[in-house]
C-alpha positions as CSV (number, residue, x, y, z in Angstrom):
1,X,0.0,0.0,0.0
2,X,1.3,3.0,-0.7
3,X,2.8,5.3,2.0
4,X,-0.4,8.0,3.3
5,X,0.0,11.0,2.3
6,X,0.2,14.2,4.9
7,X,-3.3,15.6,2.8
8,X,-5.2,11.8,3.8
9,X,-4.0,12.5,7.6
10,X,-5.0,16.2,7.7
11,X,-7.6,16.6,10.2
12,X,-11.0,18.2,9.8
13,X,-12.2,20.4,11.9
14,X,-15.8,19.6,12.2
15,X,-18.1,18.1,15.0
16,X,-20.2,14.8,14.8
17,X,-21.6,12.4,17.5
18,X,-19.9,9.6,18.2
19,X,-22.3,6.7,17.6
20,X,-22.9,8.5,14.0
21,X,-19.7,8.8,12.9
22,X,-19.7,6.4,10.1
23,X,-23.3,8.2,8.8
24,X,-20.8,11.7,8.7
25,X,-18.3,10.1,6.3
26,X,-21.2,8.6,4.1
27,X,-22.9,12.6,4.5
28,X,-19.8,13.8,3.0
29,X,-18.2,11.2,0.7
30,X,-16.1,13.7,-0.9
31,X,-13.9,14.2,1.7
32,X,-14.3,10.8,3.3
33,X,-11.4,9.0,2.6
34,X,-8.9,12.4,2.2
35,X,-8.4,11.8,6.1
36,X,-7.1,8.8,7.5
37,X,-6.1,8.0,11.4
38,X,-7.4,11.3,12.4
39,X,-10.9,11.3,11.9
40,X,-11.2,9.7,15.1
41,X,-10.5,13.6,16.5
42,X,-13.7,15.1,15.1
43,X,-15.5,12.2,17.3
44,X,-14.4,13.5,20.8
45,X,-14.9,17.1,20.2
46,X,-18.9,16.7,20.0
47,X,-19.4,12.9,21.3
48,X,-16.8,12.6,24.0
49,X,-17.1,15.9,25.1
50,X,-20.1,14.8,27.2
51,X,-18.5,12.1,28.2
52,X,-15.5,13.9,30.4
53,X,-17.7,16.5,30.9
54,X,-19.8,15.5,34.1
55,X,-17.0,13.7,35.5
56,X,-14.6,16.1,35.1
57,X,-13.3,19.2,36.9
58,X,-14.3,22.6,35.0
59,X,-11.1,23.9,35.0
60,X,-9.7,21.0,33.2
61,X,-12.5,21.6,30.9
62,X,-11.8,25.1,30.5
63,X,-8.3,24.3,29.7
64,X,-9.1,21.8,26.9
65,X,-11.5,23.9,26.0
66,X,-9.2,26.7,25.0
67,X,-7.0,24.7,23.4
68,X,-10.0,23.2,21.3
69,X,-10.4,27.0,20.3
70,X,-7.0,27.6,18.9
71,X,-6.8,24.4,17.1
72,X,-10.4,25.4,15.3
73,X,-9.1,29.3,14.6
74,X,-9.4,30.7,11.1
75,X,-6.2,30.4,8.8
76,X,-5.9,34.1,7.4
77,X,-2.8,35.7,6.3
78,X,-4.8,39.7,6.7
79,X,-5.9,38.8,10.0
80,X,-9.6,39.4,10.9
81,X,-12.3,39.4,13.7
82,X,-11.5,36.8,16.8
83,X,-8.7,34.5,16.9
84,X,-7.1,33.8,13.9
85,X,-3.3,32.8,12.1
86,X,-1.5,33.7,9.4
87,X,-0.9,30.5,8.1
88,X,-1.4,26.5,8.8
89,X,1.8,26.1,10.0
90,X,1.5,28.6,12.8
91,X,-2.0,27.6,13.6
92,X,-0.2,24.0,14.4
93,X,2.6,25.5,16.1
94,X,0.0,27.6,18.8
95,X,-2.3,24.3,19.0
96,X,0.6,21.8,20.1
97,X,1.7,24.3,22.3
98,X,-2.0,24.8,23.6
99,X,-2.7,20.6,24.0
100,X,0.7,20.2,25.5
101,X,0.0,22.6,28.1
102,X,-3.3,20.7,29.5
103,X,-1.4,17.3,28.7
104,X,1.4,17.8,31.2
105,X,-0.3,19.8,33.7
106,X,-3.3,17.5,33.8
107,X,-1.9,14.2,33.3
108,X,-4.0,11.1,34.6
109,X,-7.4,13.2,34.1
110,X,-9.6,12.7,30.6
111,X,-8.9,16.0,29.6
112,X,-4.7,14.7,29.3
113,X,-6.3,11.5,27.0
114,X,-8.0,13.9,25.0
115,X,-5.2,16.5,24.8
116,X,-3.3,13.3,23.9
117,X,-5.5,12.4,21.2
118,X,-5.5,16.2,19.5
119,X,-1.3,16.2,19.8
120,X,-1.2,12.9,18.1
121,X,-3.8,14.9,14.6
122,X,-1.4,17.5,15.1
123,X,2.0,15.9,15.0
124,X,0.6,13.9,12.2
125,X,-0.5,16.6,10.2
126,X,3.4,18.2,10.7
127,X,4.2,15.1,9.3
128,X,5.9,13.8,12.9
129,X,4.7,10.4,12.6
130,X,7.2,9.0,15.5
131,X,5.6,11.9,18.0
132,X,2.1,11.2,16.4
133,X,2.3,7.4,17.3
134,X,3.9,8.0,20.6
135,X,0.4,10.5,21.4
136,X,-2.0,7.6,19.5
137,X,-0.5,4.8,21.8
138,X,-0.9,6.9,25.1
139,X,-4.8,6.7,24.4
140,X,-4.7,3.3,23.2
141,X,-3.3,2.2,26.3
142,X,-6.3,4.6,28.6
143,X,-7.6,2.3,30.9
144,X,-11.1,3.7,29.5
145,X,-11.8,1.2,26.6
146,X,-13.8,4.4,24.6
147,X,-10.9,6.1,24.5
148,X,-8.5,3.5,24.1
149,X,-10.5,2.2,21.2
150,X,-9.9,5.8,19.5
151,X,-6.4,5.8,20.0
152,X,-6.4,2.0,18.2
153,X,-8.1,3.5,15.3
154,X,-5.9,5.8,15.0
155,X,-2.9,3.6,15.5
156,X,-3.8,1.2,13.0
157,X,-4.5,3.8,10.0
158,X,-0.9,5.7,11.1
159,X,0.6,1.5,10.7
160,X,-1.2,0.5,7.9
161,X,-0.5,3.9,5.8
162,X,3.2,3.8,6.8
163,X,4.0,0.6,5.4
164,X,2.9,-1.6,8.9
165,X,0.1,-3.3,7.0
166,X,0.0,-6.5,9.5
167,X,0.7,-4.1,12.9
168,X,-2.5,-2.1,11.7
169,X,-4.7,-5.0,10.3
170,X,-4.5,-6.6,14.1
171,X,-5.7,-3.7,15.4
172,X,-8.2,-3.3,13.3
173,X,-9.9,-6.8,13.6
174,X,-9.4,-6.6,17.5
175,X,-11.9,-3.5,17.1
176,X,-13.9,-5.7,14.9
177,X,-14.0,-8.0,17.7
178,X,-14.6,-5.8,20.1
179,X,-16.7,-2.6,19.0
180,X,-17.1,0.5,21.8
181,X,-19.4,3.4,21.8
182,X,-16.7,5.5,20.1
183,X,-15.6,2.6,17.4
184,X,-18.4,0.6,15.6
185,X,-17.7,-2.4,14.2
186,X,-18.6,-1.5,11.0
187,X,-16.9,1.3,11.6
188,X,-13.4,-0.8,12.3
189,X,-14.4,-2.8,9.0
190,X,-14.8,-0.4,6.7
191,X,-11.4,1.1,8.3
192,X,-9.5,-2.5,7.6
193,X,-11.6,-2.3,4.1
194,X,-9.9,1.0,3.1
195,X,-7.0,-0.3,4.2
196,X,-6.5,-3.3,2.1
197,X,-7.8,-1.6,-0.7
198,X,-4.8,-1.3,-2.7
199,X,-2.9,-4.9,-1.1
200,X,-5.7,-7.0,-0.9
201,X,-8.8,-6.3,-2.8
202,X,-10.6,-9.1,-2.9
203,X,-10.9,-9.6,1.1
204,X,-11.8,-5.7,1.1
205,X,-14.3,-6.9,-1.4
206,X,-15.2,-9.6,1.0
207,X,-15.3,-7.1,4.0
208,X,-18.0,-4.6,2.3
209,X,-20.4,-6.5,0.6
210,X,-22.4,-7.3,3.8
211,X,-22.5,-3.5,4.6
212,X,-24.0,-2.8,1.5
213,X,-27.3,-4.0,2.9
214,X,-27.3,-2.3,6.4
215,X,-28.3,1.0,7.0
216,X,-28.5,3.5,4.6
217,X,-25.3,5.6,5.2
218,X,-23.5,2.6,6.0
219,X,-24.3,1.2,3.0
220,X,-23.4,4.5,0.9
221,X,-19.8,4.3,2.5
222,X,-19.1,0.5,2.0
223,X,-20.7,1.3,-1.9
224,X,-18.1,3.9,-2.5
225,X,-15.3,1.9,-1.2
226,X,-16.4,-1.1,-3.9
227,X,-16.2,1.7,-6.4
228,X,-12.9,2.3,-6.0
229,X,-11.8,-1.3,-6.0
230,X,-10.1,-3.0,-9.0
231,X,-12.7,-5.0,-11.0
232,X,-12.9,-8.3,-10.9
């Protein structure tokens, strides 16, 4: 497979809930498949949010909050109203910065997995995969098995678009195995799918046919995976 490429790991800045997070990649197909391991990000700002949130003290909140902020700012070399950068690279610069600052300060607390999580989209997207896997294994090894399912996702896309096919296809199937209320299991499928597009077609073949029957954005996804499969 060939290696990812730093615009398929780019993360998106959006919000969607975490149960529906395959139905938000079907919603917007386009895009679906330029990010890789970092979708996972987009699921904790709306869906885990909640999840830290009433657990959680609010000044850890605040913190991460902040930081969530600066990593969402406007790219715009004039400047303009509220917070904004004048380029990407800056913008990445002031959000490591920002997430490093709640990770060490609140480390052991949610809010540090979490900061974790955004530090491992970030270093990716400065195309520092050693750092990025170091932050993707911290919150694959959370005792919390929502979080650490996230981290595995992540993990396996980094692995399997870097040239670790087999490191990130055991992931994979272990989240297959083992779905949580932040990783679906046809979520992990239609992750493994994507990966073996290009190695091993025909099991990704074998992988999404079943989903084309289930519900409808589901289905949509796993058709326009088969699309892009070799025929036959």
């Amino acid at each position: 497979m060939d290696r990812i490429t730093r615009k398929e790991l780019k993360t998106d800045k959006f919000a969607v809930e975490v149960e529906h997070s395959v139905e938000y990649v079907a919603a917007h197909k386009k895009q679906a498949f330029q990010y890789g391991a970092i979708a996972l990000v987009v699921v904790l700002i709306a869906g885990g949010i909640w999840y830290y949130r009433s657990h959680q003290h609010e000044q850890r909140q605040q913190a991460l909050a902040q930081a969530v902020d600066v990593m969402q700012a406007m790219v715009n070399p004039g400047g303009g109203p509220g917070l904004t950068f004048p380029s990407e690279a800056a913008k990445n610069a002031a959000s490591e910065k920002a997430f490093k600052e709640v990770y060490d300060k609140y480390s052991g607390s949610a809010e540090a997995i979490v900061a974790a999580t955004y530090l491992g989209a970030i270093e990716t997207d400065m195309n520092k995969l050693s750092e990025a896997e170091k932050y993707f294994q911290i919150v694959a090894d959370s005792s919390d098995k929502n979080y650490a399912s996230l981290g595995k996702l992540s993990l396996a896309q980094l692995y399997m678009g870097g040239g670790r096919q087999a490191d990130g296809e055991k992931l994979l199937r272990s989240l297959i195995d083992n779905p949580t209320m932040f990783v679906s299991k046809e979520q992990a499928t239609i992750a493994l799918a994507h990966g073996l597009t290009s190695s091993k077609p025909a099991e990704a073949r074998k992988l999404l046919d079943p989903l084309k029957t289930e519900r409808p954005a589901v289905g949509q996804v796993a058709i326009t995976l088969l699309g892009q499969l070799p025929a036959q």
